[in-house]
C-alpha positions as CSV (number, residue, x, y, z in Angstrom):
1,X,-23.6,-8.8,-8.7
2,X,-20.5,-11.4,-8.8
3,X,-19.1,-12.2,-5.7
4,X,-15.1,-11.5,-7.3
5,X,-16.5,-7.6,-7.9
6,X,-14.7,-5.3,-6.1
7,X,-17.4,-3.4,-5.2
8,X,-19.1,-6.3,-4.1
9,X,-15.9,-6.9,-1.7
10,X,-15.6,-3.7,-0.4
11,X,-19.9,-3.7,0.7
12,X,-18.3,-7.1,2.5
13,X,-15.0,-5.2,3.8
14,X,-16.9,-2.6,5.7
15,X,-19.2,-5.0,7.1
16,X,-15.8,-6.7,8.7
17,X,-15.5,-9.8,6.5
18,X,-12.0,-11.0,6.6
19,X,-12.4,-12.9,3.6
20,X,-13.9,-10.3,2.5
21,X,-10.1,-8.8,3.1
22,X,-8.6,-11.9,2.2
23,X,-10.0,-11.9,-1.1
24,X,-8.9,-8.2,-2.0
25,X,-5.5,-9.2,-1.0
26,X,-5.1,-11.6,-3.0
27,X,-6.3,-10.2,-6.0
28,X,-3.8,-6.9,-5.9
29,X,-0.9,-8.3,-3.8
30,X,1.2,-9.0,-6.7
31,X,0.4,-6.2,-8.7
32,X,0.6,-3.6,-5.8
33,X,4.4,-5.0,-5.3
34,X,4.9,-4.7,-8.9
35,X,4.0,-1.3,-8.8
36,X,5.9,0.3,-5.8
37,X,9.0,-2.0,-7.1
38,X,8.4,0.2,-10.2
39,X,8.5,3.5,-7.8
40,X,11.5,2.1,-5.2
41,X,13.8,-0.1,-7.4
42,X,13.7,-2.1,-4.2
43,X,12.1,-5.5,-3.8
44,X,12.3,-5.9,0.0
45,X,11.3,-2.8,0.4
46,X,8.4,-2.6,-2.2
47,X,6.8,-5.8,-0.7
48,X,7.4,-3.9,3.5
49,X,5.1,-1.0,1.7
50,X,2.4,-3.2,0.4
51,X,2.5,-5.6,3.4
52,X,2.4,-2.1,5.4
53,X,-1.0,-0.6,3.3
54,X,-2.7,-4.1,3.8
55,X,-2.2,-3.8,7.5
56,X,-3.1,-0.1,7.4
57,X,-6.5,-0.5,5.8
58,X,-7.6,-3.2,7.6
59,X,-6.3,-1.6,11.5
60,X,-7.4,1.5,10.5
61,X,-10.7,0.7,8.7
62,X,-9.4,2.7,5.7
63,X,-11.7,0.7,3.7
64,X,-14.3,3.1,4.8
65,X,-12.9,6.1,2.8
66,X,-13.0,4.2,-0.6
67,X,-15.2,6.5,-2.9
68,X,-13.8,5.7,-6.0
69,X,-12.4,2.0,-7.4
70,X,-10.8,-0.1,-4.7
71,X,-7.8,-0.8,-7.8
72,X,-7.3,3.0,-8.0
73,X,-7.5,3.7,-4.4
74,X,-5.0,1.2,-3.7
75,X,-2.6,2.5,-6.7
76,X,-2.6,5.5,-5.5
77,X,-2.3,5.0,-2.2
78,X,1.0,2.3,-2.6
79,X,2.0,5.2,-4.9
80,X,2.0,7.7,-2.0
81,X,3.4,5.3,0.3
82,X,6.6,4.5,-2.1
83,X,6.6,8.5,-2.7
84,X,6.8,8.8,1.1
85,X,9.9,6.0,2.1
86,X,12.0,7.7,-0.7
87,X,11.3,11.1,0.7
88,X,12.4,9.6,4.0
89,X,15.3,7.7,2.4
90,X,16.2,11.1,0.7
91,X,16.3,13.1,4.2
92,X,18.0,10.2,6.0
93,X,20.9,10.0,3.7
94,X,21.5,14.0,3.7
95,X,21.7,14.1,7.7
96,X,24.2,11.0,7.4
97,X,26.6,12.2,4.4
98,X,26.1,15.6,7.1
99,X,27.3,13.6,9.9
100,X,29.7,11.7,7.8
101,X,31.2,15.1,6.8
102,X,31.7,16.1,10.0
103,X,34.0,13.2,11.3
């Protein structure tokens, strides 16, 4: 098995191998910001979600529920998380043009 495999990373991952983590980072940064730039239209904000799953799978061991390819996994869940913040931006901007009407 090569060592640049994901599969082979991921075995590493949930042993606790930060380069192990290291490794997986710096193979999908770029494209993971690419991809929720895609979704937000928002670079700052697009690289705060990817920084955001990085920190979440590695905290919260997510790396454990990966049953399918690490690349889809982490598509889909930068997809989610972008789906989320514009949800969020969505709800935040009704309750201020609310409050704004009110003034």
């Amino acid at each position: 098995m090569k060592h640049n495999d994901d599969n082979f990373l991921l075995d590493q991952l949930k042993t606790g191998d930060v380069a192990a983590y290291e490794q997986l980072f710096k193979r999908y940064y770029k494209l993971l910001n690419l991809h929720a730039y895609y979704i937000l239209k928002d670079e700052m904000e697009a690289e705060d979600q990817v920084q955001s799953l990085f920190i979440e799978i590695w905290d919260k061991q997510l790396y454990h529920h990966i049953r399918s390819s690490v690349k889809s996994y982490l598509y889909t869940a930068i997809k989610n998380k972008c789906l989320i913040a514009l949800e969020k931006k969505k709800v935040n901007n009704k309750r201020l043009n609310r409050y704004v009407s009110t003034l």
